[in-house]
N, C-alpha and C positions, 0 to 999 in steps of 0.2 A: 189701651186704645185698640179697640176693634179693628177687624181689616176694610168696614164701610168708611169708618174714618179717615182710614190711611187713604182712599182713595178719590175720595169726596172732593177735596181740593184741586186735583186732577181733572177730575168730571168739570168743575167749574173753570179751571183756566182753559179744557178743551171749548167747553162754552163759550169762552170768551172769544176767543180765537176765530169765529163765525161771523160773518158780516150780519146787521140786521139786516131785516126785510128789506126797508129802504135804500140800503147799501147792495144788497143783491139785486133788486132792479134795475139801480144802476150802473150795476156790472152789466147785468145782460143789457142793456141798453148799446152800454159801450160797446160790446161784444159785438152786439145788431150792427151797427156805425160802422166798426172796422171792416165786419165781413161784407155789408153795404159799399165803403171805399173801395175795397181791392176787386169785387166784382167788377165798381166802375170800373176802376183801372183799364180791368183786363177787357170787358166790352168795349169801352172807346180808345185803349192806346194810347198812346204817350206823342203829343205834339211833335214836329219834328219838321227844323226850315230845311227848306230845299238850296241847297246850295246854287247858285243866281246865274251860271254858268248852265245848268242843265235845264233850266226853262228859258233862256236866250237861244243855244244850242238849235234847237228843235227849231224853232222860227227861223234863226236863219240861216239855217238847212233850204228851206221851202223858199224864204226869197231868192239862195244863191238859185235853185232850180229853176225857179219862174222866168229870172231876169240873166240867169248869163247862157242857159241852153248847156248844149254840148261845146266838150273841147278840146280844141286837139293841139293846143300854142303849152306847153311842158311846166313854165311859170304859173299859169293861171290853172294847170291842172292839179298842182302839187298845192295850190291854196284850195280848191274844191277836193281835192282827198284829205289835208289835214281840217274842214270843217265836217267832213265824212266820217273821219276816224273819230270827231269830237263826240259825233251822235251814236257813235256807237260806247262810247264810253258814258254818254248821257243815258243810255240805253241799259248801259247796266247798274249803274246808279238805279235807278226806277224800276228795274228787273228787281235788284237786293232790297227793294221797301216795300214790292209786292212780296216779294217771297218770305221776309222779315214778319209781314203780316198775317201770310196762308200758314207760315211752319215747315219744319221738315216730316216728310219726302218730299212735301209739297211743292217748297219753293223752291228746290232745284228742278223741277219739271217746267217755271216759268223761265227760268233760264235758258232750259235746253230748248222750251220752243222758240224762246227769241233769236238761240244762236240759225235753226232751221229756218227763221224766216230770213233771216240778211243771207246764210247758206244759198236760198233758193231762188232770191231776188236779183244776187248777185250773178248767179249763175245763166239764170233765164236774159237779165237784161244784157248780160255779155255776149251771149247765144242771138239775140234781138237785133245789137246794136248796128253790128258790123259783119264781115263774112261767117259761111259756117263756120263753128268749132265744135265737132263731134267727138273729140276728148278730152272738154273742159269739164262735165260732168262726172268722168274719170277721173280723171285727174287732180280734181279737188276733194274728191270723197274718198282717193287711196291716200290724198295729202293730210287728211282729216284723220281717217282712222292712225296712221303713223304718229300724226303731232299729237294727239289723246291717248294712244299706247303708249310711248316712249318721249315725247319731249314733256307733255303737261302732268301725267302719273310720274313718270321719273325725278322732273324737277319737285314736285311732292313730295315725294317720298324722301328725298337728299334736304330738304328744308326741314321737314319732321323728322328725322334720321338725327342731323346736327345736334339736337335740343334733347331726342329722348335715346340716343344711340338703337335702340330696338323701338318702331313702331308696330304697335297693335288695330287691328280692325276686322268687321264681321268676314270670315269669309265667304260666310254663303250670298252676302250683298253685291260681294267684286265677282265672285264666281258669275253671277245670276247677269251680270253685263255682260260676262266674257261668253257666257254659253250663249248669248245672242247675239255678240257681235262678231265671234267666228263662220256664224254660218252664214249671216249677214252678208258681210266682205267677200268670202268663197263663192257664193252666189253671183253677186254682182261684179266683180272685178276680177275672177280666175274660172271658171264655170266658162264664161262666154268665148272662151281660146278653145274648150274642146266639143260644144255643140254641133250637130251639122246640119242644121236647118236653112241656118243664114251661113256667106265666106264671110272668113277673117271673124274677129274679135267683137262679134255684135250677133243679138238676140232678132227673131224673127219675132214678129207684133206679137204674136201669142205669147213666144215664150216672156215679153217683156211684160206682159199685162199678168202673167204669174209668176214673174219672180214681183213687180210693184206687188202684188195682193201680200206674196209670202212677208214684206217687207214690214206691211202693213200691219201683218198678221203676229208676227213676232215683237214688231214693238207695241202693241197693246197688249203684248200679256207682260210685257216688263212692266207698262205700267199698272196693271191688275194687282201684279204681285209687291208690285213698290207703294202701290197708296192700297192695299186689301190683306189679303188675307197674310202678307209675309213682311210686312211694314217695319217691324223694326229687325230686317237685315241692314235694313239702309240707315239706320239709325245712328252715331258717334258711339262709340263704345265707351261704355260705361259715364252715359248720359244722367247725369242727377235729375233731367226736365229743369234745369233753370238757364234762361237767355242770356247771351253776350250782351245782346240791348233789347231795351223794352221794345214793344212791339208798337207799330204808329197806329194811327188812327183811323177810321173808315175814309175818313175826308182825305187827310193824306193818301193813304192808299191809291184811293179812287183816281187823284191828281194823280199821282205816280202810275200809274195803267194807259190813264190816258194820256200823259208826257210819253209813255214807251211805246204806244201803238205810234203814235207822229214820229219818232226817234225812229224808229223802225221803217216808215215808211219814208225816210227821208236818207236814210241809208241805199236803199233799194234805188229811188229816183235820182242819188248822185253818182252811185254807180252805175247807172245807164247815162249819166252826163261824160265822166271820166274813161269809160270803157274804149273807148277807143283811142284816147291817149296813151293808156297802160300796154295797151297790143301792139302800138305804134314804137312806143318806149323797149321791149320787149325784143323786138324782131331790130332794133337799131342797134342794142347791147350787145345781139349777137347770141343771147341767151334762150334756152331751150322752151321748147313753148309750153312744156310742162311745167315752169317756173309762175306762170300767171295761174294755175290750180293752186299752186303753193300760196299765192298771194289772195287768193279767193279764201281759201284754208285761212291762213293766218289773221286775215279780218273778222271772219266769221267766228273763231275762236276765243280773240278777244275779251268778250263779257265775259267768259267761261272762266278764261284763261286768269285774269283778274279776280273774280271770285274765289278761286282752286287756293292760290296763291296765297289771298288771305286768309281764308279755312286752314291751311298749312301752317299758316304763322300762329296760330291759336290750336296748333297741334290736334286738328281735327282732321286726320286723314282720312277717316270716312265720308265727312264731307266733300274735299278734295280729290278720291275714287269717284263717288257719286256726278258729280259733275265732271270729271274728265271723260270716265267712261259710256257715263248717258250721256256725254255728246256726242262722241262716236256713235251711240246708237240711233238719237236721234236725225243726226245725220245721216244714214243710209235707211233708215225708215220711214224717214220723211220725208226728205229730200228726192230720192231714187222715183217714187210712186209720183210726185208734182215734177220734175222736169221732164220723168217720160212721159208725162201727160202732155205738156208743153211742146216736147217735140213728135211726138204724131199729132198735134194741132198744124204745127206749122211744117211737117212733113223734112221736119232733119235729122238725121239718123245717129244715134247714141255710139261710139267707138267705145263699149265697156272693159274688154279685156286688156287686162296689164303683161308688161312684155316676162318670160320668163324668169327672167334674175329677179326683178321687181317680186315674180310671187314666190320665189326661194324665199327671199329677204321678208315677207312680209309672214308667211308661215311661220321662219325661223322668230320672227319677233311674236305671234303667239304661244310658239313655246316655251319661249323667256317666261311672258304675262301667265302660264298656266303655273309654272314654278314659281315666278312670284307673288300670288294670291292665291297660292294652295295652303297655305298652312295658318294664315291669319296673323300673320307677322313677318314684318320685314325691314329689313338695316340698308345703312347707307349703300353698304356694294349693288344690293338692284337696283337703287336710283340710279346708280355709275353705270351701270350694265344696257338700261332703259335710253338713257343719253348718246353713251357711243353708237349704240343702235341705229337713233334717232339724226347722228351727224352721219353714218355709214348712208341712210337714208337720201342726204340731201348730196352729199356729195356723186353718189351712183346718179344724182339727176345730171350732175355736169359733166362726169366721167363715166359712162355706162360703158 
């Protein structure tokens, strides 16, 4: 037996082993169909019910506004702040299915701007409602940066710490927040104690109208560098590209944008109902007046705060940075430029500088943040570190 022989039978079961023609068109058929399917897929999204409480929410948001006014009776305000607190949790429902459907960096950027509009709505309508307050602007944006440095990153980090004992994340993503929101804070909240333009702890109109621009100026290059040319700093470390959930639908979507703009603006209009209950409640307890920024702070952070928390639980702490710390940012670059706007409209003058122990304590908590996102990993002790910080924080508000 020759060696064409030997082979021959080989050549033929390779032959066989081929689909006909008919059989291969078929394939590529099939083939066309699936990559036809999962295109759809991914251009229309995955259906998705709105849970029945976030489209009630919003409506009536807007009747309690219309029909009970303002209020200053303690019962009837604690029922118009917990349908306030609803819409802001409505708020972030509809914030995470917009964001769910733009991607990351993207959809943390819908977030931050929704946390800046309740930020600025609230602020303004408190400023509006009732006497001056020339350091609730303060107030709530050194309450902001502290609860996003150390209560919402720290509590992060001690959540994803439990589950992987050493967490990992980009450091040039946390750095790229932190190098904007140091000079940020410095500017607006420590800077205005040693100017001599204006007395005491406040900017003369020029210098406010360049520190807003500088404000302005720094947080669009964060986001330059978060959705362009440096995109995946801010990315989950060691991302496969595959979803927690599918992505919803243009329609969905769309519902979802516009349930958040109303949610949003129905936040803003019941905090100008309840604002003067909260100031009245406030100055009765006996409690410092710095305490009602906290309370500004703490609604405002909210969506954020919710979000972080669950990123954390799915040991995604770069998402959880991402949003704690572009809120800080977006809060003094957004916020700072639209209230001093607001108040050289209505001619009331901004008390920016914080008193000196305040900007000990708030430096020493940068130095922490630089030690703790220098190295691109971090354990439970700087969560613990981040925390105490953060109660040191609240406490110097009632014992200064």
């Amino acid at each position: 037996m020759n060696k064409k022989d030997v082979h021959r039978p080989r050549a033929r079961h390779a032959r066989s082993r081929l689909p006909l023609p008919s059989q291969r068109s078929m394939i590529t058929v099939q083939r066309y169909q699936d990559n036809t399917f999962q295109e759809d897929a991914v251009s229309h999204g995955t259906k998705v019910r709105m849970p029945l409480h976030t489209i009630i929410l919003p409506a009536l948001g807007i009747a309690t506004y219309l029909f009970i006014g303002k209020v200053g009776f303690v019962p009837l305000a604690l029922v118009v702040a917990a349908i306030l607190l609803g819409n802001v949790m409505a708020a972030v429902y509809h914030a995470e299915v917009v964001a769910l459907r733009l991607g990351e960096p993207f959809g943390t950027l819908v977030l931050a701007l929704a946390v800046t509009v309740i930020e600025v709505g609230l602020i303004v309508m408190i400023m509006l409602s009732g006497e001056p307050s020339p350091r609730l602007m303060r107030d709530s944006v050194h309450a902001v940066v502290m609860l996003v440095l150390h209560g919402l990153a720290g509590l992060c980090i001690v959540v994803c710490a439990i589950r992987q004992r050493e967490v990992e994340f980009h450091v040039e993503g946390a750095n790229a927040y932190l190098g904007v929101l140091i000079p940020m804070a410095l500017l607006v909240l420590v800077v205005p104690n040693f100017v001599v333009s204006a007395p005491g702890p406040y900017y003369s109109r020029l210098q406010l109208i360049f520190v807003s621009t500088a404000c302005l100026i720094l947080y669009g290059g964060v986001l330059f560098i978060q959705t362009g040319w440096h995109r995946d700093y801010f990315l989950p470390v060691a991302d496969d590209g595959t979803l927690d959930h599918e992505p919803p639908g243009r329609v969905t979507a769309l519902a979802s944008f516009a349930l958040l703009l109303i949610s949003l603006l129905v936040v803003v209009l019941l905090a100008k109902n309840i604002a003067p209950a909260v100031e009245a409640s406030v100055r009765a307890a006996g409690a410092p007046v710095a305490i009602v920024g906290v309370i500004v702070a703490a609604i405002t952070l909210l969506p954020e705060s919710a979000a972080a928390i669950r990123a954390a639980l799915r040991n995604r702490l770069q998402s959880s940075l991402n949003l704690a710390l572009g809120s800080g940012v977006a809060s003094i670059g957004l916020t700072v430029p639209a209230v001093a706007l607001v108040s050289q409209w209505i001619g009331q003058p901004l008390e920016l500088g914080i008193s000196m122990s305040s900007s000990v304590l708030m430096v020493l908590g940068f130095m922490v943040a630089i030690v703790t996102y220098g190295t691109g990993r971090t354990t439970l002790l700087s969560g613990i570190v981040h925390l105490v910080l953060l109660a040191t924080y609240v406490f110097t508000i009632f014992a200064p």
